[in-house]
C-alpha positions in Angstrom: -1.3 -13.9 3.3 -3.9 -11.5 2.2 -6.7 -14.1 1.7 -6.8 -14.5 5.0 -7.8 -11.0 5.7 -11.2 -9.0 4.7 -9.8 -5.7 2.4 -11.7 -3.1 3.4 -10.9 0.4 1.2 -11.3 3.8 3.0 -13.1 6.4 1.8 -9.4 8.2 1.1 -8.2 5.1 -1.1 -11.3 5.4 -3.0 -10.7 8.9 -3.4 -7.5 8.7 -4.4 -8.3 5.4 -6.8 -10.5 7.7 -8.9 -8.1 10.4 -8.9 -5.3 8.6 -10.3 -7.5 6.2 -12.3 -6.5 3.1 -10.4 -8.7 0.1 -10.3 -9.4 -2.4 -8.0 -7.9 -5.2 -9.9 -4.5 -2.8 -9.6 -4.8 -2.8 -5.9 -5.9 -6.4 -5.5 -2.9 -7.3 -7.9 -0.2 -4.9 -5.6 -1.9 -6.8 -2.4 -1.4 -10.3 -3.4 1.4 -10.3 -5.4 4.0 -7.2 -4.4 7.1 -6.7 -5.8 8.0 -5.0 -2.7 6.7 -5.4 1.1 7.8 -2.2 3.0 6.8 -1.7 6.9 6.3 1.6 8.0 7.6 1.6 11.4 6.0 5.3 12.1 2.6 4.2 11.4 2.9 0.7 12.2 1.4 0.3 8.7 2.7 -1.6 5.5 3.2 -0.9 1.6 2.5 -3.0 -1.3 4.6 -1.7 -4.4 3.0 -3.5 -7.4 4.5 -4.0 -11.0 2.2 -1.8 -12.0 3.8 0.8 -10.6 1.3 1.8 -7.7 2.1 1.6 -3.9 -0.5 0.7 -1.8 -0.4 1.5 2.2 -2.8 -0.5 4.6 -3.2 -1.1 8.0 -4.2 -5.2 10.0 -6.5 -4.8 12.5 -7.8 -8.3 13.6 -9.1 -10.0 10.1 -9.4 -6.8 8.3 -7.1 -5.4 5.8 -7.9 -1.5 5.2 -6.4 -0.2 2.4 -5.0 3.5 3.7 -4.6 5.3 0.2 -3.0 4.5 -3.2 0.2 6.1 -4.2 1.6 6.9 -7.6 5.3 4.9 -8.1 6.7 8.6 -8.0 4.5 9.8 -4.7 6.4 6.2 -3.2 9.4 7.0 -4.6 9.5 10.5 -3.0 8.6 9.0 0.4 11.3 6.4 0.8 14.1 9.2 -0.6 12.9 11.1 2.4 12.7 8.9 5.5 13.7 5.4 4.0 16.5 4.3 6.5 14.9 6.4 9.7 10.7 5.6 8.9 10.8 2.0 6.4 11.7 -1.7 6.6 12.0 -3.5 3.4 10.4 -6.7 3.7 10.9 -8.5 1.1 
């Protein structure tokens, strides 16, 4: 599904990648080949969980993918303990 998009990072996930010293091979990887797929009904948004144990949240507008942020398994993990059953629809 994602080649058929343009992934566009925002300045925040590029932020963030550097923080957590992600790459873009690690978000790539989480895009194409999740281990989860998690829609955010709140934000109308989606969440890429990768093996690698990074979530990555991103938006479809039209034919671009923007890639929201990258989150640590832990930052994820704190998230769906939170809101999972009001906020989150696991997708696959």
């Amino acid at each position: 599904m994602v080649t058929m998009f343009k992934v566009k990072l925002s300045r925040h996930a590029k932020d963030r990648m550097r923080e957590r010293n992600i790459g873009i091979e690690e978000v790539y990887e989480a895009l194409h080949n999740p281990v989860q797929l998690v829609y955010d009904s709140w934000n109308d948004i989606y969440i890429a969980v990768s093996m690698k144990n990074i979530a990555v949240p991103y938006s479809l507008k039209g034919k671009v993918l923007e890639v929201l942020t990258v989150l640590s398994k832990r930052e994820y993990e704190a998230l769906m303990s939170k809101f999972r059953r009001k906020r989150y629809k696991i997708l696959t």
